[in-house]
C-alpha positions in Angstrom: 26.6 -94.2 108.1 25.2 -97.6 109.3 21.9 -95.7 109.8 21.3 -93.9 106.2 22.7 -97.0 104.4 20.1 -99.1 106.0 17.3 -95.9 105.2 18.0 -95.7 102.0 17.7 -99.4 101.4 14.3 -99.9 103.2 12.7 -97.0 101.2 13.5 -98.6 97.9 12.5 -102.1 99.4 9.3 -100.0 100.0 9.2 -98.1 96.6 9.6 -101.8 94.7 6.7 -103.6 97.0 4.5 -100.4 96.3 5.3 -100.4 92.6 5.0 -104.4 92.3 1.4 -103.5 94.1 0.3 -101.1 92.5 0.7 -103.0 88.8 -0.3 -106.5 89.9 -3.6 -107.6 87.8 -7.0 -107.9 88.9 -9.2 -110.2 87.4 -11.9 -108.7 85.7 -9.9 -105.8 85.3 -8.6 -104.5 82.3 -4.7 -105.5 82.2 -1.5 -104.8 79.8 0.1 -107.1 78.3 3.7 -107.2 76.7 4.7 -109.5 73.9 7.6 -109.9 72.5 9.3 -107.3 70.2 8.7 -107.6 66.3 5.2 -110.2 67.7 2.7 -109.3 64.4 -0.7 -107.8 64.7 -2.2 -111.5 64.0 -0.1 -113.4 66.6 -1.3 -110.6 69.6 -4.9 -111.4 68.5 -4.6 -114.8 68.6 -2.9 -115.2 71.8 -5.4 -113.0 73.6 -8.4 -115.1 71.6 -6.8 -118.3 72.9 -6.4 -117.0 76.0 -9.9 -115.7 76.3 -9.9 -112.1 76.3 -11.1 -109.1 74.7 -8.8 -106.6 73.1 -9.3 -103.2 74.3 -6.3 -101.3 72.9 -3.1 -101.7 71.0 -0.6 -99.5 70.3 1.1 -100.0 66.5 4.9 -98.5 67.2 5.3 -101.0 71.2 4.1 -104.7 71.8 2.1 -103.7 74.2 -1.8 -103.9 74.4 -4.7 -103.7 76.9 -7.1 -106.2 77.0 -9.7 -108.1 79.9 -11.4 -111.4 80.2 -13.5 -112.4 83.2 -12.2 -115.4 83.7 -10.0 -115.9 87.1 -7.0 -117.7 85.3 -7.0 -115.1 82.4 -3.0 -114.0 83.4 -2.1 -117.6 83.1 -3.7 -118.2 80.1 -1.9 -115.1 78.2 1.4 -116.4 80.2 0.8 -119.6 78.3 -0.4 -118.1 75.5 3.2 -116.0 74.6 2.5 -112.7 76.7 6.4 -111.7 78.2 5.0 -109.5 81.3 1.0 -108.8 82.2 0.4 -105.8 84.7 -2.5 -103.5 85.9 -3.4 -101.5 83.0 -3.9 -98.3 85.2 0.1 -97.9 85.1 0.8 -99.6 81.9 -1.5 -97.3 79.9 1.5 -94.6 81.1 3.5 -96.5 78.3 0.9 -95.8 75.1 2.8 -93.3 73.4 -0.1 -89.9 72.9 0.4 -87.0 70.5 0.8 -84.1 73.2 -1.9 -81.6 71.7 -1.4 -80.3 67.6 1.3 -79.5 66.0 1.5 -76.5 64.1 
């Protein structure tokens, strides 16, 4: 019993470290960025513009958006800037809610 207890928690150890990984930002990458719920249009634009980035994408109906800056301190500038949680946008972008074909 000792034995698949112990299994079972290193795989999700492992599953966490390869998710935490696998979403952690590069600089000069694009990243996601979460803001608060109810933030408005304006205040997303002007903490990304403060922070020194470019606004790739934004989806109206979550607070999240995608945006990239070159600059190597660009996470703790959106960090200071109001952003809740910035990640790699190659798994964020899962989030962006996408009409699934036409509807009929």
């Amino acid at each position: 019993m000792r034995e698949i207890v112990f299994g079972s928690s290193f795989a999700l150890l492992v599953a966490i470290a390869a998710l935490a990984s696998a979403s952690w930002p590069v600089s000069g990458r694009p990243v996601a960025v979460f803001f608060r719920s109810g933030a408005s249009s304006g205040e997303v634009m002007a903490a990304i513009q403060h922070a020194g980035g470019l606004l790739l994408e934004a989806d109206a109906e979550s607070s999240l958006v995608i945006s990239i800056s070159d600059q190597p301190d660009y996470v703790q500038k959106l960090y200071s800037a109001g952003a809740r949680l910035v990640a790699s946008a190659a798994i964020a972008k899962l989030c962006f809610s996408r009409p699934s074909g036409r509807q009929k």
